[in-house]
Each structure stands twice: as C-alpha cells, then as structure tokens.
NUVEX-883727 format. One record per residue (C-alpha): x, y, z; residue in three letters. Coordinates in steps of 0.25 Angstrom, whole numbers, padded with zeros to 4 digits, always signed. Layout:
# NUVEX-883727
XYZala/...
This chain:
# NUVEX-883727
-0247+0354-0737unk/-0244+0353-0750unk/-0229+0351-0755unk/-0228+0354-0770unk/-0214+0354-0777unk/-0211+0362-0791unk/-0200+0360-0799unk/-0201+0366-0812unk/-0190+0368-0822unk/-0191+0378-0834unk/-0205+0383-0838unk/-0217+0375-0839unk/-0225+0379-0853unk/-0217+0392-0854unk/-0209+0399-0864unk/-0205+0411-0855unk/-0190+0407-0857unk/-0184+0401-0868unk/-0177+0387-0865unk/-0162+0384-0863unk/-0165+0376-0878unk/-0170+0387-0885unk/-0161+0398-0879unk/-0149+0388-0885unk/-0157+0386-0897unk/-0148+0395-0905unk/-0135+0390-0901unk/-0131+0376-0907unk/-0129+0365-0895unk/-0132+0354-0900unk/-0124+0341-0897unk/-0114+0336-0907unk/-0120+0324-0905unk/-0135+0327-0910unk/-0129+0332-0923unk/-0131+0322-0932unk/-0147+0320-0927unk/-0151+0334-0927unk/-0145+0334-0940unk/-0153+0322-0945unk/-0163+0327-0938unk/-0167+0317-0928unk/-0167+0327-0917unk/-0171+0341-0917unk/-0162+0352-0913unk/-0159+0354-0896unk/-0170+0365-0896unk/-0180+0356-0901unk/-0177+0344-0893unk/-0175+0349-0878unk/-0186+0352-0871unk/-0194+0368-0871unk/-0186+0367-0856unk/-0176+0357-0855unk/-0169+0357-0840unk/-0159+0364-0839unk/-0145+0361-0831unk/-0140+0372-0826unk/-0124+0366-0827unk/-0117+0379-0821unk/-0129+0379-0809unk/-0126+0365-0807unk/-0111+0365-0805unk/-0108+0359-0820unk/-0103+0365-0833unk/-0109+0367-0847unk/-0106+0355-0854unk/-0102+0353-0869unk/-0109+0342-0877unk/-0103+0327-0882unk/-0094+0315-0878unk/-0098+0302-0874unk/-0095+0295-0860unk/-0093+0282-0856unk/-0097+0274-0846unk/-0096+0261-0841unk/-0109+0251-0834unk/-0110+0238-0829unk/-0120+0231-0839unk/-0129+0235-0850unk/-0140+0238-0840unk/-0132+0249-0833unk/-0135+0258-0844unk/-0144+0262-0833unk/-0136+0271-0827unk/-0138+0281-0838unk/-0152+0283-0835unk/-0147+0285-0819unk/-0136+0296-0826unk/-0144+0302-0836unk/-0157+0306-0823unk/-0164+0311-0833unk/-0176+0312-0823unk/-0193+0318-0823unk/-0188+0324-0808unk/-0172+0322-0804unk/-0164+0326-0792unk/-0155+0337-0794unk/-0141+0337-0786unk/-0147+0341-0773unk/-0156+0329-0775unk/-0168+0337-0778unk/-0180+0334-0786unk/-0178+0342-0800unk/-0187+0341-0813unk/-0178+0335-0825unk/-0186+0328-0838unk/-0197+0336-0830unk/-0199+0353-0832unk/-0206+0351-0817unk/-0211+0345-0808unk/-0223+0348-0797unk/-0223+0338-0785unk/-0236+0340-0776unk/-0236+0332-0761unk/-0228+0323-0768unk/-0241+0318-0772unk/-0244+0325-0785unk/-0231+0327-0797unk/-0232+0336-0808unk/-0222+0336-0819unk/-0219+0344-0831unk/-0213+0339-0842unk/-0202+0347-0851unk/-0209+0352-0865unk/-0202+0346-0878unk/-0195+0337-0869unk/-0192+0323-0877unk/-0188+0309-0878unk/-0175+0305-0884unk/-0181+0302-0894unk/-0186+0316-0898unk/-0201+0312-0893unk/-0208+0320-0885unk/-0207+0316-0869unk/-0221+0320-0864unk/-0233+0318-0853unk/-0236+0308-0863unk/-0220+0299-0857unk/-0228+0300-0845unk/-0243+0295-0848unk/-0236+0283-0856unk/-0229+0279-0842unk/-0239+0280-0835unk/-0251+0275-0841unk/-0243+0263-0851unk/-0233+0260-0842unk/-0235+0263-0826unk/-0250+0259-0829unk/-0247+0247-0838unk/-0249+0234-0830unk/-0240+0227-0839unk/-0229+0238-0839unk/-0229+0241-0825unk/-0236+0229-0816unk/-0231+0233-0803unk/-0240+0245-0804unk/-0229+0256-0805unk/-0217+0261-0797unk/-0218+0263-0783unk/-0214+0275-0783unk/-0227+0278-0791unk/-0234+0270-0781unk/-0230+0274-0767unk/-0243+0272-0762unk/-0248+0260-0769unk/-0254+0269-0783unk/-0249+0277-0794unk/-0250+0291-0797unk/-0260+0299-0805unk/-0254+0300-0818unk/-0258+0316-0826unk/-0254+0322-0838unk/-0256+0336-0835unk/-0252+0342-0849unk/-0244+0340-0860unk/-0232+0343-0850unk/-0238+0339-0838unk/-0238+0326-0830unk/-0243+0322-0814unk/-0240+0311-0804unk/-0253+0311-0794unk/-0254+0303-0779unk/-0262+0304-0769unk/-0251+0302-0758unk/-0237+0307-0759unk/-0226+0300-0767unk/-0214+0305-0763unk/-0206+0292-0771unk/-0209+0298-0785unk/-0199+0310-0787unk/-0187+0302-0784unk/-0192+0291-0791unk/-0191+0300-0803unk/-0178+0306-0800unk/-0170+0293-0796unk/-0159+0285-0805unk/-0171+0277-0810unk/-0182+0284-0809unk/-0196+0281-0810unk/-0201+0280-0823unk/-0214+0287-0827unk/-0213+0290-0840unk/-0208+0286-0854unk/-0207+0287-0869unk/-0221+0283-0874unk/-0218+0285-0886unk/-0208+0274-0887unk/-0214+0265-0877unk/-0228+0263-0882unk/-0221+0256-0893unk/-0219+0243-0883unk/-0232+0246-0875unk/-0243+0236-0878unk/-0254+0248-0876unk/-0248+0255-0890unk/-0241+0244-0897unk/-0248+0231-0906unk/-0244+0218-0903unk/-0236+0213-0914unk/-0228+0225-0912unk/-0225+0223-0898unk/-0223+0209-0900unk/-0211+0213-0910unk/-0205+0222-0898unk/-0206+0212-0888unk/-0199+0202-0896unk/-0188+0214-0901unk/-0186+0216-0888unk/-0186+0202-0880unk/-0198+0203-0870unk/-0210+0196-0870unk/-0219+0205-0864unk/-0223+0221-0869unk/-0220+0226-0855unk/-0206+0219-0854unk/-0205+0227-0868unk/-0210+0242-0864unk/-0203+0240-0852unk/-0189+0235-0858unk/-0191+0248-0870unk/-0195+0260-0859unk/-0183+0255-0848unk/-0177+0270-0848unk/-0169+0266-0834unk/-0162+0256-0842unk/-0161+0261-0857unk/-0159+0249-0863unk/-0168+0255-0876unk/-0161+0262-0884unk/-0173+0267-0890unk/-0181+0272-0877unk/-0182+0286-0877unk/-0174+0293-0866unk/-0173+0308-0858unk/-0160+0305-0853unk/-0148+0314-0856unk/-0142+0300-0865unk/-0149+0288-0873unk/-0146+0275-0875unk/-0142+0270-0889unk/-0138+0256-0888unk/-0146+0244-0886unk/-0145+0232-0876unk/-0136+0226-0877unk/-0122+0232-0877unk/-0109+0234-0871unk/-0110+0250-0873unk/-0122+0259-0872unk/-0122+0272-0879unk/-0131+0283-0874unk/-0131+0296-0882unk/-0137+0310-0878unk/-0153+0312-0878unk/-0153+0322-0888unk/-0168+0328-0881unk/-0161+0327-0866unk/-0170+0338-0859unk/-0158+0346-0852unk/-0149+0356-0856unk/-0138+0364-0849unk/-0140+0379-0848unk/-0133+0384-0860unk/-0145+0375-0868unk/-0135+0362-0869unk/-0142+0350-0871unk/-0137+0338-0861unk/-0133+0329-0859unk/-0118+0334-0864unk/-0114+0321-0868unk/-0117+0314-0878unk/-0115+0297-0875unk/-0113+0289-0865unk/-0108+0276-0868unk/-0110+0264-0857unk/-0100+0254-0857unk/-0103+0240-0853unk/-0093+0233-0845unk/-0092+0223-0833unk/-0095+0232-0819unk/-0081+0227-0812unk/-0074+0234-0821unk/-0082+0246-0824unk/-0072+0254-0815unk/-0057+0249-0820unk/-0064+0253-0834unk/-0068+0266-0830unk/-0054+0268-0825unk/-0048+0264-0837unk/-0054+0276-0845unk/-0067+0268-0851unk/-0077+0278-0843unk/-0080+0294-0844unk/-0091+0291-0834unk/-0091+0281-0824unk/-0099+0280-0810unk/-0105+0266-0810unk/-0096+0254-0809unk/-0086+0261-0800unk/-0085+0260-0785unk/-0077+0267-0776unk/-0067+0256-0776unk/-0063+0260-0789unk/-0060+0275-0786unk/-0046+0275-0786unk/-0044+0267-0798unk/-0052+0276-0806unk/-0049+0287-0800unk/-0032+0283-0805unk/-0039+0283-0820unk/-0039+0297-0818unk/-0025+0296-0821unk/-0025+0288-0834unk/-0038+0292-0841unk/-0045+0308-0841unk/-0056+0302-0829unk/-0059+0309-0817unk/-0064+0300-0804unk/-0074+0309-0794unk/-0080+0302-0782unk/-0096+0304-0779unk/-0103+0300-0766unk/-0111+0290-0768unk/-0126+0291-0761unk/-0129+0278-0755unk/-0132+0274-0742unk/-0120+0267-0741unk/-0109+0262-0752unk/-0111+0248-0746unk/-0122+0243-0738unk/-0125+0229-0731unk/-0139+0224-0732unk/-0143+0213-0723unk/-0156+0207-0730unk/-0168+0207-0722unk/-0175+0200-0731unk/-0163+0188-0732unk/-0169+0173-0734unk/-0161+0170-0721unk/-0170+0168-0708unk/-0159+0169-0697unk/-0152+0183-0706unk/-0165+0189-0709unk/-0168+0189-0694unk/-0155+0194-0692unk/-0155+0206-0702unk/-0168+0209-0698unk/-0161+0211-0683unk/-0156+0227-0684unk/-0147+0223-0673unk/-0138+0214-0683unk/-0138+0225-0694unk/-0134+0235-0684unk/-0122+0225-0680unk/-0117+0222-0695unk/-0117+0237-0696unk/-0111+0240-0683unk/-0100+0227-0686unk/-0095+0236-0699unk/-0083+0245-0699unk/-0086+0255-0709unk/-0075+0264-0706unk/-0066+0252-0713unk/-0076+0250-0724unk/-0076+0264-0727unk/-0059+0265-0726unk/-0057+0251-0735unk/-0067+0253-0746unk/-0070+0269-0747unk/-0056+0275-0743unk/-0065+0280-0731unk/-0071+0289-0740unk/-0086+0284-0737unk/-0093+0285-0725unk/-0098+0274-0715unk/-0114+0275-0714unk/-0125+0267-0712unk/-0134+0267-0725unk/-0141+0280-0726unk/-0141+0293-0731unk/-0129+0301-0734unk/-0124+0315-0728unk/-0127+0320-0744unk/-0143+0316-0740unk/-0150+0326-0733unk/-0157+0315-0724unk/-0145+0311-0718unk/-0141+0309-0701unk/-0127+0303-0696unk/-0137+0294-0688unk/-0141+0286-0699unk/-0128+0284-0706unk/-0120+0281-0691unk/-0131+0269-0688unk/-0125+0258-0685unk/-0111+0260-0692unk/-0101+0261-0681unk/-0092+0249-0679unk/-0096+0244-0668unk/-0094+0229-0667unk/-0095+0228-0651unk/-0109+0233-0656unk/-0113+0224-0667unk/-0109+0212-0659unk/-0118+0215-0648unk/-0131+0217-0659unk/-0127+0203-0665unk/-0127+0198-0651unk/-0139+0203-0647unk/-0147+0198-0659unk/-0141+0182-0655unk/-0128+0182-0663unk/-0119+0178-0650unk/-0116+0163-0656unk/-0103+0165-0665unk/-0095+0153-0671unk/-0080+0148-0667unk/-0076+0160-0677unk/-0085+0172-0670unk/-0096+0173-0682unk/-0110+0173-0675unk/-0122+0163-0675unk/-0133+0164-0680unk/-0146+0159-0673unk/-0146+0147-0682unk/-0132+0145-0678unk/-0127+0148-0692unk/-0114+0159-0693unk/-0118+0174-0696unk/-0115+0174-0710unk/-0118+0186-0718unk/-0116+0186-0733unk/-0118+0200-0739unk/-0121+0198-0754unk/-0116+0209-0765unk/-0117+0210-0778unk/-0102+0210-0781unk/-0102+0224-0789unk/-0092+0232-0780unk/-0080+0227-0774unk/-0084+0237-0763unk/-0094+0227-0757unk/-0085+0216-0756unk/-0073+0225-0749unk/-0085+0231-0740unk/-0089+0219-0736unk/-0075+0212-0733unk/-0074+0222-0722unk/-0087+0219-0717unk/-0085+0204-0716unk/-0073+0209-0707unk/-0082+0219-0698unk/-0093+0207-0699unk/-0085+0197-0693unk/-0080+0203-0681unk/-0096+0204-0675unk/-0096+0190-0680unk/-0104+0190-0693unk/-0098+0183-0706unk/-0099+0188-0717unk/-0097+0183-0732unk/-0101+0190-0746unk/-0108+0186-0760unk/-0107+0192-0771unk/-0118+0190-0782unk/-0123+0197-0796unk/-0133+0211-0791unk/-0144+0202-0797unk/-0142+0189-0790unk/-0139+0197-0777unk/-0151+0205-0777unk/-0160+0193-0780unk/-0153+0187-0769unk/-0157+0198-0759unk/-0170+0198-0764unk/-0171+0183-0760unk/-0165+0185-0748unk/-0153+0176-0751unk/-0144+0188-0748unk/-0141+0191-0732unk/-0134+0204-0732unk/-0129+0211-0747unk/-0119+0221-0749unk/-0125+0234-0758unk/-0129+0248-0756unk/-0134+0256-0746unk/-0147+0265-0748unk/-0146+0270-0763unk/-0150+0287-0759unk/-0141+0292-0748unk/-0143+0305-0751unk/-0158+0305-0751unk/-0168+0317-0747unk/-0181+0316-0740unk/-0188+0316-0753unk/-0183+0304-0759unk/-0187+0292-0755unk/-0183+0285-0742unk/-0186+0271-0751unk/-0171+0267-0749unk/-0172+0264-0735unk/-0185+0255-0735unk/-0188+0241-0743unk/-0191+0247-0755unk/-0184+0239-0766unk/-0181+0225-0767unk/-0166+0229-0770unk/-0164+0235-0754unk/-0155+0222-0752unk/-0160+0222-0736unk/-0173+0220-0738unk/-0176+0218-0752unk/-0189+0208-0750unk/-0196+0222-0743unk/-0191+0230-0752unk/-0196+0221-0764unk/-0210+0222-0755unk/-0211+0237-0757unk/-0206+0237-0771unk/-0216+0230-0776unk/-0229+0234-0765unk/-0230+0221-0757unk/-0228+0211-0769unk/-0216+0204-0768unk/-0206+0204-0757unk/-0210+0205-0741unk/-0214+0216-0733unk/-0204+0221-0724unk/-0206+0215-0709unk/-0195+0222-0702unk/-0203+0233-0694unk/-0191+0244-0697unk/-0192+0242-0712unk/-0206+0241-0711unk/-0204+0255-0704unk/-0195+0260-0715unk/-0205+0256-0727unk/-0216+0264-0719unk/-0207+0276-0717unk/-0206+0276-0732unk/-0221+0274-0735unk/-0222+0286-0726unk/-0211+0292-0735unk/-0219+0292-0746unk/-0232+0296-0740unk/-0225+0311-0735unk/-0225+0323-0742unk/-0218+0331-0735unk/-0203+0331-0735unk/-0201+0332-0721unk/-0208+0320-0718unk/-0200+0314-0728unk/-0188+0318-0721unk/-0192+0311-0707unk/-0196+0299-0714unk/-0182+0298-0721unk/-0174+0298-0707unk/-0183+0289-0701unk/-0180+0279-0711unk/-0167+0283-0712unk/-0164+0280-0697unk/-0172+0267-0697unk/-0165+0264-0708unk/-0150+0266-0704unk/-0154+0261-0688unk/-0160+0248-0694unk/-0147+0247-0702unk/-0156+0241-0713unk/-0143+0245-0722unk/-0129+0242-0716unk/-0123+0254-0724unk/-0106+0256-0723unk/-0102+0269-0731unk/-0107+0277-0739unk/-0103+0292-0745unk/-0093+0282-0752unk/-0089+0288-0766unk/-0093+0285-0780unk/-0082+0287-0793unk/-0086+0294-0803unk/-0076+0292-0815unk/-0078+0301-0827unk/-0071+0307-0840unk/-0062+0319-0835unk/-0069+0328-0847unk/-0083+0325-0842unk/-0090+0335-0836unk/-0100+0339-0824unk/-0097+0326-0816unk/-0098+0330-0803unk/-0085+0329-0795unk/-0092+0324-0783unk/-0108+0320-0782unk/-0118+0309-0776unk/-0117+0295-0784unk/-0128+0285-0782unk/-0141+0280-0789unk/-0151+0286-0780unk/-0153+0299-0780unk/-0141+0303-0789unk/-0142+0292-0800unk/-0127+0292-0800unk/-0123+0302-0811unk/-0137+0307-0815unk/-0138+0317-0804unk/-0127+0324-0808unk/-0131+0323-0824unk/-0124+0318-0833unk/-0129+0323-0845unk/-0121+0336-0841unk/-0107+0330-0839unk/-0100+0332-0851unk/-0085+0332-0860unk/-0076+0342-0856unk/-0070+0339-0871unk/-0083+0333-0878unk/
C-alpha cells in the first residue's frame, strides 16, 4: 500500500490569484526601517522582493493580532557562541511543525512525501537570499554535490539521518522549482531532521560559498582567505564561512526573519530584519514586525538578576524556575511581564548512572537493573517536587509527558514510589549486605558505596535536588557526594568514563509523536551521559566507541532500526511503546519531575507572546514554534 503525503501551500505555477504582495502592492507598507535602502536603491521595493507567493500567517486564525512594524529587543546570552539561539528562534525551516506539532511546508511552497522513501519539494518562485540573490534548485545541487559529496567537506560520508541505512539518497532536480530525495528503504528520520532546532542542513548559498570552495576558487586566492581568516586547510575555511547554525559571518547569506551584522568578536550582536523574509501576515505585512534584536553578552550567573533589573525585553534562556519570583517582583519596578511555560522534557532533572563508567565493581553494578530500580525507589519525589518546584511539577520517571500523545501513567509511575523497605531489599539481593560502623554499604571489593553525581555547575537547581537526594540516598545506605565541573571537562569526562553518575536532563522530546523519532531513548549520541561510548558507536556507524553489550539496549537500538525501516504509522506507534516501556522499566534514566515550569520574562508592550506554551529545544526549539518574528511593540 502506498502512503503518500501532500502539503501544498499557494499555487504551483499559477497566476489564477493574485498574491497577498501584489494585492498590497498599491498601499505603502514598507518598514521605516528599509527607507533609507530602498531609497538608495540597494533593495527594490516589498513587491519585488517577496516571493510570487510568500507564506502567509494567518494572525487572527492563529489566536494573534496584526502587528505594527519597528523597535528593537534586547536580550541577554551566556557567551558569544549563544548567538545560536537566534537561529532556534527565528525556525525559519524547508518543512516545520506547526503548534500541534504537525509537518508544515515554510521556505518550501510544498512538499510530497511517498512511503517515506521518495520527497518531493517545491520551492517558492522569486524567493531570495538576504542578499537579494536568488535562492534556487541551484542552493541545493551546490550542497549536495560540493559539499555532502566532498570528501574533504564532509568525511564522515554524510549525516545520518541521510544515511539511515548505511547510503545516501538520489539527489534530482526536477525543474527550475523542483527538487527530489530518493531511497530505496523508508527514512522516516528526514522530515524532523528538517524541522528540528538545528536541522539538517541540505542546502546553501552557492553563490557566496564557491568563493572559499577549492573546486571554483584559484590558489593564491584561497590562500589569501585562509590566512584572512586563521585556518589552514580550505575545508576548515568553507566550513567556518557557511555555519548558518551558528552565524558567526556577518556576511553569509540568511532566510531567517533577522541577520547578523557584527562580527566575532563582541560583547553585543546586532541582528537586523531580512529585508526578503518570505512571510507576510494577511493584510500583505512583511515579517518579521520588528526590526533588531540586539544580544548582550554577560556572565550566565547573572543572566537572570539582569533581566530582573529591566536590561531584557525578551528573556527565556538563563533563567530557571528558581528565579521566578524574583523576576516575577520586577513586575513591580519595570513595565515587564513574567508568564510561566511547561517545559517538554522528560524530566527537569534526571540521574544517570554511566554504564559505560571506567569503574569495574560500578559498571557491574549499574549495569544491574536491580540497583537503578532501588536508587529510584530510595527517592522521595513528593519532597523534591515541594522544596524546589513549590509542588508545581510532577513526579515521573523520564518519559513522555501527558501533552504527548504517546503517553501511559505506566511508564511515568515506574519505579517512582518511595519505597525504601523495597530498595533495601534489591540492594540486598544484588550482594550489598556488608555496611560499615556508619550503615553505608560495601562493595564487593570491600570499598564503601560511594556515589559521586557529576554536574556541570549551571543551575543551582541540581545542587538543591541533589542535597535531598544525598538524604534519601543515605538511609538505604548509599553515600553520596557531588562535583562540579565546566560542561566541557564534564562531558569529556563522561565520555572517558571518569564520571559514575551525572546530574543533567531527561529525554529532550516529551511530547513527541509516532512520526518523530524514538532516537532519544536508545545510544544514539555520544552526549546521552548513560551510555555515551554506545552512543558515540551509533553516531559514527561502528568507528569509535563500543558496541552496546547490554541485551535490553541492544534491544532498544533494534526497535529503532525497526523504527526506521516502517512505513506505516501504526507500526511506528507499537514500536514507540515498546521502547517506551523497556525504557522506563529498565530505569535507564532515573527521572524526578518533570511538567516543571519554564519563565518567560518579556517587555509589557511586546506582542503575540503566548501566555502559556511548550518551552524546550526539541520539538519547540524554545520561542521558534511560537514565531517571533510576529511578536511586536504595542507602541513601536
């Protein structure tokens, strides 16, 4: 049976209708901001400039209002590298979810997807670069066949999610608006991959690129750009130039809603409106609505009191829950408003005992699911939940949330009641008896049963969870102590198997669906903090790392191979529950709370911020679902 999935926008090759653009053609909406360049002519007028059909957003349809055009919003990151986030925010995406999480076409006109096996997409006509170049087929034949072909540019032979089944796809340009992704077998991975917070990248502007590409540019003039720019090889060069996920280059050409006009390096980024953005609202307004952001670079620890003192108009990284009620008492002194989100993850905090930990007598031990069922049994979440989220969260183990439609109670109750009578007698059974003169256990090689959980010191949430678990911990006679380290020491230490336990995140996607992928719940990536030497296997198909030897997980990265060989969506929904409840019995993840709550801290004149939403990186990519380029100043 043959499952083939449409989603066209406007009207392929047709003129039957005029466009929003030209319909608005006569009335003058152009931003205040573009004045002085359409008066000097560097860009041409909106009607010329948008595509023959942008996308439209509906505001009204979607709950928001019509927005005026101007001011600027600040913000405040961590590091210059955080710059990031405006890529996550801006989801300007080929294929993105809407806000039922449902595959829409964006940059695209449409899409065709056949058996998962064959995607067709069609590209918006006059659509353009930044830069006022065109963006065409011609984006997607550079990428493929100078860079995802490229030896040099791309060793490992491609992502994965190109390459579920070990080859690449057929690459076709159909027509002048026409491209195709071809496998044999079904690849289920490649629409989320393109609608995620860093999705996968498959094309680019090669009109700008081929200046740095050894296939197009001399050597004596690629030398001179390698040694402009501080690397000593040309890939290093094309790959620093055409990073769109971190836009460090002023000069790369964009189709996000703003672009980056300050170079590395700098205590304040200024990104202004793409004056070719491809959406409009449905009077014929051009987004985004505002006209700059400006990032603000400052230490992370006080990311939140400087929020709170009036230095942010928009400000949902670097604040924790912890800091809701002092931000929400700026309410009082500066016109800001606090709202409160849910965030998606599995759980807000999560212990991972490291299977793969350097530690013989440990790895046995955590590799026992009878001693990660009694350290999740030992915990009393109802106190967790009380002390650091006012009892606002939820006990859980890590899984899906009640928002996913692939949720059971089952798996969130597994093995989270407190039940220390319980967890005693599994750390019993498994040859625990032996405790010392001050009740902490013995290990087989007579040694005390020492835990350390690892963090990365960036929220003082962990170190107050983990006070009350050293507590819970210590009455089924287990010690526990904490280190904190720098996130890159600490995940090179997990990767060496240095780290016994960590402190971090549960899954990343608790509201997931049957069509996304069940990735999050099987080694996949070397940063899963539990297995991360399997996960490094899978990432990079058998050459580093070490195969899982654990029959359950061996069972998982089956199910998800099976995953990804299906093309029907209620095979994929069996499949998800099986390693859903594999996953949350096997207690892989010791998950506490999650449905915690995420502040929101934003200008009280900015518009079309939802007062309650999802917040998290996957699916939502924190702001971007909710799209930012239609929030606007009630007084601009």
């Amino acid at each position: 049976m043959v499952t083939r999935r449409t989603f066209l926008t406007g009207l392929i090759g047709s003129a039957v209708l005029p466009s929003v653009a030209k319909a608005a053609a006569d009335r003058d909406i152009e931003p205040e901001f573009l004045r002085d360049w359409l008066r000097a002519g560097r860009i041409p007028a909106m009607v010329d400039r948008l595509p023959t059909h942008p996308r439209i957003v509906n505001m009204k349809a979607e709950g928001r209002q019509p927005g005026v055009y101007g001011g600027t919003v600040r913000t405040i990151i961590g590091s210059q590298k955080d710059i990031r986030y405006m890529t996550v925010y801006g989801y300007s995406r080929l294929i993105g979810y809407d806000k039922h999480l449902m595959f829409q076409p964006d940059i695209l006109l449409g899409f065709e997807s056949t058996d998962d096996t064959v995607f067709t997409f069609h590209l918006r006509e006059g659509h353009r670069w930044s830069d006022g170049h065109p963006f065409t087929v011609d984006d997607f034949r550079y990428w493929w066949e100078d860079v995802i072909l490229s030896k040099d540019l791309t060793p490992g032979g491609g992502a994965l999610e190109l390459r579920p089944h070990g080859t690449l796809p057929k690459f076709e340009v159909v027509d002048n608006l026409t491209v195709r992704y071809s496998w044999e077998r079904p690849n289920p991975m490649f629409m989320p991959a393109l609608a995620g917070p860093l999705p996968l990248v498959i094309f680019g502007p090669g009109h700008y690129l081929r200046q740095f590409h050894k296939k197009y540019q001399d050597d004596f003039r690629l030398s001179a750009l390698m040694k402009q720019n501080r690397v000593k090889k040309w890939a290093d060069l094309h790959i620093k130039m055409s990073r769109a996920s971190r836009p460090e280059n002023p000069e790369l050409p964009t189709l996000d809603p703003w672009q980056n006009t300050t170079p590395l390096p700098s205590e304040q980024f200024v990104f202004v409106r793409n004056a070719f953005f491809h959406r409009v609202d449905e009077n014929g307004v051009q987004l985004p609505y505002i006209d700059k952001f400006i990032l603000n670079v400052s230490s992370s620890s006080i990311i939140a009191a400087k929020a709170g003192a009036g230095e942010s108009d928009l400000q949902a990284t670097g604040v924790d829950f912890n800091d809701y009620t002092f931000l929400k008492d700026a309410e009082k002194r500066f016109p800001v408003k606090v709202s409160l989100w849910k965030q998606v993850r599995g759980s807000r905090v999560a212990l991972l005992p490291n299977l793969n930990c350097a530690d013989d007598v440990w790895r046995k031990l955590f590799r026992d699911v009878r001693v990660r069922r009694a350290l999740s049994l030992a915990i009393d979440r109802h106190e967790i939940n009380m002390v650091a989220f006012y009892g606002l969260g939820k006990a859980s183990a890590d899984t899906v949330l009640p928002d996913s439609p692939l949720f059971r109670q089952e798996y969130a109750d597994a093995f989270i009641a407190h039940d220390k009578e319980q967890a005693n007698k599994l750390l019993d059974e498994v040859g625990l008896k032996n405790r010392d003169d001050e009740g902490i256990r013995l290990l087989p090689d007579g040694r005390r049963a020492e835990i350390t959980v690892e963090t990365a010191g960036e929220s003082n949430l962990d170190t107050d969870v983990l006070e009350l678990v050293r507590d819970h911990w210590r009455e089924v006679g287990i010690a526990l102590y904490t280190r904190t380290s720098q996130r890159d020491v600490f995940r090179s230490r997990a990767m060496s198997g240095t780290i016994m336990m960590s402190i971090w995140y549960g899954i990343e996607n608790g509201v997931a669906t049957a069509d996304m992928s069940p990735g999050q719940l099987a080694p996949t990536m070397d940063d899963q903090l539990q297995w991360p030497l399997w996960g490094m296997h899978y990432l990079s198909a058998g050459q580093e790392g070490s195969p899982p030897d654990l029959p359950e997980v061996r069972q998982l990265v089956d199910l998800l191979n099976h995953w990804g060989d299906t093309m029907r969506f209620e095979e994929r929904e069996v499949i998800w529950h099986q390693m859903l409840s594999l996953y949350t019995q096997q207690v892989f993840s010791i998950g506490l709370i999650n449905s915690t709550l995420q502040p929101i801290l934003r200008s009280a004149k900015l518009q079309n911020v939802p007062a309650e939403a999802l917040y998290g990186f996957d699916p939502t990519s924190y702001l971007g679902l909710y799209m930012p380029d239609s929030f606007w100043f009630k007084e601009a």
